[in-house]
Backbone bond lengths (Angstrom), bond angles and torsions (degrees), N, CA, C in turn:
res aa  C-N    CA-C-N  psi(-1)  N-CA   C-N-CA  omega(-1)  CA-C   N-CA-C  phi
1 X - - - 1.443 - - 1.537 111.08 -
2 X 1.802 113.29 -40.88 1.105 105.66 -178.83 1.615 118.11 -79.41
3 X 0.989 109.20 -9.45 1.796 115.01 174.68 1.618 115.55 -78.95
4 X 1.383 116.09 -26.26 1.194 121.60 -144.43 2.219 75.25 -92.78
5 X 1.466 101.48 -45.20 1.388 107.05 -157.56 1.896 87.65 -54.58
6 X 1.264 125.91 -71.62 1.301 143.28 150.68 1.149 118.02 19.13
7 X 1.255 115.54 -66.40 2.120 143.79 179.35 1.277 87.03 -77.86
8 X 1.407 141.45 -62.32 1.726 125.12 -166.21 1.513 114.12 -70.58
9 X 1.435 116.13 -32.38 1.608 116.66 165.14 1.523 101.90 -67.55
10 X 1.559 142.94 -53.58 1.393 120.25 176.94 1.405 107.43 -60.35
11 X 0.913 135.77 -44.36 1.764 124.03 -165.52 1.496 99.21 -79.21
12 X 1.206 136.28 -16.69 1.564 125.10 163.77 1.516 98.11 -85.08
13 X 0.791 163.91 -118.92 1.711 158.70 174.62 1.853 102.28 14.49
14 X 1.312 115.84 -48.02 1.732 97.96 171.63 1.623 118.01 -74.85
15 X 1.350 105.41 -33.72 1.316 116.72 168.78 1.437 118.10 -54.36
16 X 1.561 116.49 -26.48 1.668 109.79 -172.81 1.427 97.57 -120.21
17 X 1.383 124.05 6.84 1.181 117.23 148.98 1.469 122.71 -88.69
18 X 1.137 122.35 -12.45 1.606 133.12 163.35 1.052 111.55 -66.72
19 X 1.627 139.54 -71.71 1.451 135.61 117.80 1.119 112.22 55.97
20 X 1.537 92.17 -104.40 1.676 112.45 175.10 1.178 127.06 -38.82
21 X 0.972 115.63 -47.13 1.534 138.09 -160.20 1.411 103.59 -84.89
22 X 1.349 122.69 -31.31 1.757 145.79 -175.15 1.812 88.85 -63.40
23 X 1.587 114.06 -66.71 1.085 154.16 -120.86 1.948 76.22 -108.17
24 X 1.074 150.55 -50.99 1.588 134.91 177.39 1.282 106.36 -82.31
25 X 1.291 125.66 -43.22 1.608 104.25 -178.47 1.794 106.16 -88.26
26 X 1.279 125.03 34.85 2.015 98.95 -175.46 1.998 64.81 -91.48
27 X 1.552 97.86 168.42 1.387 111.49 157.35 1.179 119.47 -99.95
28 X 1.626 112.57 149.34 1.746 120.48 -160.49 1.226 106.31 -110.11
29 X 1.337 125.13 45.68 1.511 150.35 152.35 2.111 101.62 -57.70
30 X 1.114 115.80 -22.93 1.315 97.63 -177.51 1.775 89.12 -128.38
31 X 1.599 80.80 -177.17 1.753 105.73 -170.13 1.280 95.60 -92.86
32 X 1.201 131.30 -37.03 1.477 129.49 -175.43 1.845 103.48 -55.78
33 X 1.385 101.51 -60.80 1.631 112.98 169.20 1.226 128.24 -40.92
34 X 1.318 111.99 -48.43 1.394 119.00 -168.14 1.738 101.04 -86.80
35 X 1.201 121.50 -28.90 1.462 120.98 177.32 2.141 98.49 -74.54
36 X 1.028 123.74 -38.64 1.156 117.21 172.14 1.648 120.71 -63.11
37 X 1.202 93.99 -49.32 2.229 99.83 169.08 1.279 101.60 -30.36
38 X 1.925 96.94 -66.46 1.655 98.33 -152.31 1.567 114.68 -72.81
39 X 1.457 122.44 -17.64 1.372 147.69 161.23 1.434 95.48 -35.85
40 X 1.841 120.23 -81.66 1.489 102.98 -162.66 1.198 105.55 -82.37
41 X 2.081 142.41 -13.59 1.392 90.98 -171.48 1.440 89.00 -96.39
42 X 1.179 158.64 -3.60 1.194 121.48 149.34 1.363 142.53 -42.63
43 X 1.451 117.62 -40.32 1.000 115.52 -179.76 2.143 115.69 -80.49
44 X 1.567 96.24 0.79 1.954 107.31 -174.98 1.244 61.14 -95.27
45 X 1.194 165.69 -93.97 1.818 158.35 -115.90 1.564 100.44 -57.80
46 X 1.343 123.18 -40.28 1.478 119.57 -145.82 1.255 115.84 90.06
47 X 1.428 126.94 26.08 1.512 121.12 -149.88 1.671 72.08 -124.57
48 X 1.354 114.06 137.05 1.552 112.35 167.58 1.638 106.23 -63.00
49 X 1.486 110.85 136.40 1.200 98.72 169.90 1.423 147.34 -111.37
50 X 1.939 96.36 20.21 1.506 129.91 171.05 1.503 92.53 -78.70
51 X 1.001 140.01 -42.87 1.846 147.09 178.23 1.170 98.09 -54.46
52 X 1.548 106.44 -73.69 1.615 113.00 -162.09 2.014 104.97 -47.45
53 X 0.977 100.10 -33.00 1.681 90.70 -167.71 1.324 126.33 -89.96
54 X 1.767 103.52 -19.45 1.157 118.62 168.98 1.524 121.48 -59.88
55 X 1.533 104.61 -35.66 1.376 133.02 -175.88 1.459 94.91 -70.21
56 X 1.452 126.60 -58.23 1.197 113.82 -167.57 2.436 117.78 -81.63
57 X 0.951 55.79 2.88 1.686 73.16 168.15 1.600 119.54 -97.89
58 X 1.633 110.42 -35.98 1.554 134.95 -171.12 1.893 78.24 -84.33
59 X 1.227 127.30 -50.26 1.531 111.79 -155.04 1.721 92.42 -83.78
60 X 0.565 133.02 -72.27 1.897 137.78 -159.39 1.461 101.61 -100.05
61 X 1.197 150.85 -26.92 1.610 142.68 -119.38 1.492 101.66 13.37
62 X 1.503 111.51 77.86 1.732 120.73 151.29 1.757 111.36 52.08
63 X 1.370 110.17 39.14 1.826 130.02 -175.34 1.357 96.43 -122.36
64 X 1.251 122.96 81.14 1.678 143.22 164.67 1.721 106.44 -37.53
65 X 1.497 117.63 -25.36 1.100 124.56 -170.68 1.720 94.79 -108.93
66 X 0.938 143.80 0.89 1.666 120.72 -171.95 1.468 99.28 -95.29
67 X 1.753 111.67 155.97 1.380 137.05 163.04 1.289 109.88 -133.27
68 X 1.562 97.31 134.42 1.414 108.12 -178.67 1.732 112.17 -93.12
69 X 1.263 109.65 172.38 1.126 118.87 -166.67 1.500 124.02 -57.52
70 X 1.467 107.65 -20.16 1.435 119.42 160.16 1.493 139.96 -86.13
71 X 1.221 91.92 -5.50 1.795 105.74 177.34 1.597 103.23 137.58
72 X 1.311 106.15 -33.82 1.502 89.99 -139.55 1.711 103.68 -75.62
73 X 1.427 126.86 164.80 1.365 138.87 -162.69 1.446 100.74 -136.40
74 X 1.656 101.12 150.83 1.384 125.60 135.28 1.988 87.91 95.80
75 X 1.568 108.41 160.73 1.407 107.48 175.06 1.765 137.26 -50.80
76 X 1.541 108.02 -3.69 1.531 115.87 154.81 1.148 112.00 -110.48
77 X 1.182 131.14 1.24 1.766 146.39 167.45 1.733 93.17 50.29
78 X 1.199 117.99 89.81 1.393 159.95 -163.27 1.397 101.89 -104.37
79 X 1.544 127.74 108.72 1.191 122.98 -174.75 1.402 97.07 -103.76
80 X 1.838 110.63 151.90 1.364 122.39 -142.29 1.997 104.57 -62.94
81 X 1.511 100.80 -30.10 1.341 107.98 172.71 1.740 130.47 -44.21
82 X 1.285 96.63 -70.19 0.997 135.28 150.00 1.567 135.27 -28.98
83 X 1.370 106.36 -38.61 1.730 135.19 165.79 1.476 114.54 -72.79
84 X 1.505 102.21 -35.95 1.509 112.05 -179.92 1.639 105.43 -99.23
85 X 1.133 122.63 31.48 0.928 115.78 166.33 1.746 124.56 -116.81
86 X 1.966 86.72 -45.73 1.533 106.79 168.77 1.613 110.57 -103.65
87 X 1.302 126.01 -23.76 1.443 123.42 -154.69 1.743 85.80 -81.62
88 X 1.795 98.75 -169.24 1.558 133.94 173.38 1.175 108.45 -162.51
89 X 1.061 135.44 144.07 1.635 147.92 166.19 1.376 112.64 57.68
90 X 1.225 131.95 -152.78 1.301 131.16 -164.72 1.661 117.72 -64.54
91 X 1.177 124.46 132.55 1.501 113.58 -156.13 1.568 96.29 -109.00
92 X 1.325 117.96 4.01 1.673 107.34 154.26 1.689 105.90 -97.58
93 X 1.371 124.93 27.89 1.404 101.72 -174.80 1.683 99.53 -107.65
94 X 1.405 130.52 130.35 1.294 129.46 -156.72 1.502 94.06 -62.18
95 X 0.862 138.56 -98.85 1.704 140.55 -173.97 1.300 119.73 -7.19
96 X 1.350 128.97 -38.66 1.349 143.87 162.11 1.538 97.89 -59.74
97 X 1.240 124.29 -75.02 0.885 131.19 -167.15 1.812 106.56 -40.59
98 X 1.228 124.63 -75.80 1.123 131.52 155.60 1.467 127.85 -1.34
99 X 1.394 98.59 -76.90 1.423 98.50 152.51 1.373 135.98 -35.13
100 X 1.344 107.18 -58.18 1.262 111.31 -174.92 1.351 100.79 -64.50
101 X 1.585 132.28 -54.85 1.272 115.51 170.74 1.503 135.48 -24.96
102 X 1.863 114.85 -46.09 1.147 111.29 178.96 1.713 117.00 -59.34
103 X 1.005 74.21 -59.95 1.938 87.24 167.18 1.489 114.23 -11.31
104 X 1.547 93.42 -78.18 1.740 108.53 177.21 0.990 119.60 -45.19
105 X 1.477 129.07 -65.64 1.226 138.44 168.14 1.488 120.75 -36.12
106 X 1.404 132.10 -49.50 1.181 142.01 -172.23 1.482 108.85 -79.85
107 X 1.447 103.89 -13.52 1.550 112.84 172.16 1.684 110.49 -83.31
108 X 1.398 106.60 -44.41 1.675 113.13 -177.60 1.418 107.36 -90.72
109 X 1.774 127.93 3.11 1.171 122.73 156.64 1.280 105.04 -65.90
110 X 0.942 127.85 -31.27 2.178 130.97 -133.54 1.853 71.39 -111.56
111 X 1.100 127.89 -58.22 1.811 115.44 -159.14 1.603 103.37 -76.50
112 X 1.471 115.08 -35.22 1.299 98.01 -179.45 2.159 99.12 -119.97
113 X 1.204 125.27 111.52 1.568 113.12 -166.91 1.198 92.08 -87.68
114 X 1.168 117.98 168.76 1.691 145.32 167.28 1.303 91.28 32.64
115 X 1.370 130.25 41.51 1.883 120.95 161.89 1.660 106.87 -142.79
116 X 1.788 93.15 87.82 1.481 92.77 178.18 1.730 119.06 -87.28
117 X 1.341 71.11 -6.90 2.656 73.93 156.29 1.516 102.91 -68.22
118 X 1.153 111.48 -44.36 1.628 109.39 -179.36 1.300 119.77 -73.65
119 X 1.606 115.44 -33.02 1.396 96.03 169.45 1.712 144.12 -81.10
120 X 1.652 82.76 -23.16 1.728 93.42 157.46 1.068 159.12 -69.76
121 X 1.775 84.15 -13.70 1.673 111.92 167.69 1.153 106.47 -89.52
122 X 2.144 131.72 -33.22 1.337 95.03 166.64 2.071 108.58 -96.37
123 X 1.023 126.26 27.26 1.579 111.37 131.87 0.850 129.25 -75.52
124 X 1.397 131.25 -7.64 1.543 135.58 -167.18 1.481 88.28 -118.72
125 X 1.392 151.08 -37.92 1.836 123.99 -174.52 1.283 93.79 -152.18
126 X 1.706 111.93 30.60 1.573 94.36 160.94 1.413 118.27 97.91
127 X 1.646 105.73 119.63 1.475 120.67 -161.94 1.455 109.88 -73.13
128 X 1.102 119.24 -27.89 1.696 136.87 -179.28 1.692 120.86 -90.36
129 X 1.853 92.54 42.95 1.728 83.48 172.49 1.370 97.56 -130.86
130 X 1.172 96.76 149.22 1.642 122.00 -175.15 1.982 111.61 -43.85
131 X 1.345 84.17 -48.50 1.751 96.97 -177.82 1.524 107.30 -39.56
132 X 1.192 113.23 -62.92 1.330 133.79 -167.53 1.763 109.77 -69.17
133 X 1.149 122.84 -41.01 1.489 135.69 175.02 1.532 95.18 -62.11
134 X 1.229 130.34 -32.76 1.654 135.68 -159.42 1.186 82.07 -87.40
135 X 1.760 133.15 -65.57 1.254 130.37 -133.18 1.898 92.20 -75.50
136 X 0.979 101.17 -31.42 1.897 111.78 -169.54 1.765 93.88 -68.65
137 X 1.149 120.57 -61.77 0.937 100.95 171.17 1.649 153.13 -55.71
138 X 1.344 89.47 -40.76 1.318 95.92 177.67 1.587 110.24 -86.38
139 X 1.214 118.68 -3.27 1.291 115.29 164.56 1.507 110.00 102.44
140 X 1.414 125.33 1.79 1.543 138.90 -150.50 1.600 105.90 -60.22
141 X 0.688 118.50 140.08 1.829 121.06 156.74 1.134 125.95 -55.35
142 X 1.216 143.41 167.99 1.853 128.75 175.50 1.718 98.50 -79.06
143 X 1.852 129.32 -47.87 0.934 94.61 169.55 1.432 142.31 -81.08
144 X 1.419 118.72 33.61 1.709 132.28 171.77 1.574 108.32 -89.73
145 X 1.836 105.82 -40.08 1.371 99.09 -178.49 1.027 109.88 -88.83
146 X 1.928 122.53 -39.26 1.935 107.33 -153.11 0.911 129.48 -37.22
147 X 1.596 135.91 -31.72 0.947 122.61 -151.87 1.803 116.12 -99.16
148 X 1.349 95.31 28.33 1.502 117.77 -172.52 1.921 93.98 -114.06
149 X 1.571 116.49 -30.96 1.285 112.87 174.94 1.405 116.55 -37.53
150 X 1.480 133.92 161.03 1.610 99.16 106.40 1.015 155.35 -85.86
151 X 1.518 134.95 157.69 1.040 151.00 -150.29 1.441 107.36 -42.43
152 X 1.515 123.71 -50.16 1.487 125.38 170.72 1.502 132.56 -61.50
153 X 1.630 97.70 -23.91 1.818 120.15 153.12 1.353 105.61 -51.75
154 X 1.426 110.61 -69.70 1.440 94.35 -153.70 1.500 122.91 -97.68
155 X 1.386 101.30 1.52 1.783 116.55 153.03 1.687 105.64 -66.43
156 X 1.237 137.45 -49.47 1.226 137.01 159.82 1.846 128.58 -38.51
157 X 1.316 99.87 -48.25 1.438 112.24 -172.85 1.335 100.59 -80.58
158 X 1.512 133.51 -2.10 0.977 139.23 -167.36 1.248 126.43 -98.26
159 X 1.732 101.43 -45.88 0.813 120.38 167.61 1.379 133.30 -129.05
160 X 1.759 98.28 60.90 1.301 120.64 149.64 1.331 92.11 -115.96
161 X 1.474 124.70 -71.27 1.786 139.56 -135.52 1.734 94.44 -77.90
162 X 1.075 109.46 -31.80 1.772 108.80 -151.20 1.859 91.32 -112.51
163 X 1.135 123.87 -25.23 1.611 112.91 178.87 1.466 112.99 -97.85
């Protein structure tokens, strides 16, 4: 029994190391691809990875190359601040990008826990606002705070977490 358990933990561990390996070299020339990347390492992060993709669909729709009107770049649209804080190397290259996503995320898991309304609003306008430090604390609901968002916050938080 204990061998057999043994052989099914190695053949699941070669199996998700194949995976991986499937999953770093396909190229992220398509949307299908690039929604699969961010699929497993979010979900090897602990990062949900129905969130993570929604997000990256809500930030660019899956265009490794777009910038929005405020600065920000690349398929998590990574503002330049912000890039230099979590990113490395080219900040339109999806994998970088990725990375840097986990980063973030694992940062606004740990500041805001089990409140992913809170963490998407500060990926979406920023981990360092008062609103959000209040709402974490005091325990608020999204509809107690939104209407303290802005408007592009909480059209965002909306429609990732709640659609």
């Amino acid at each position: 029994m204990i061998l057999e358990m043994i052989s099914i933990a190695a053949m699941l561990a070669a199996y998700r190391a194949k995976k991986e390996k499937e999953i770093n070299e396909m190229s992220l020339n398509t949307k299908d691809n690039i929604k699969k990347y961010i699929y497993f390492h979010a979900n090897k992060a602990g990062i949900n990875p129905i969130i993570a993709v929604r997000q990256a669909i809500a930030e660019s729709n899956l265009n490794p190359r777009a910038i929005s009107p405020a600065g920000a770049r690349g398929v998590l649209q990574f503002m330049p601040g912000t890039w230099a804080m979590y990113g490395k190397g080219d900040i339109f290259n999806v994998k970088n990008q990725v990375q840097a996503y986990i980063k973030y995320m694992n940062k606004l898991k740990k500041d805001f826990p089990n409140r992913i309304d809170l963490q998407l609003a500060g990926y979406n306008w920023g981990e360092n606002r008062n609103v959000l430090k209040t709402a974490f604390r005091e325990n608020q609901t999204f509809s107690e705070y939104k209407d303290k968002l802005p408007a592009e916050t909480r059209n965002y938080v909306q429609k990732i977490f709640f659609n």
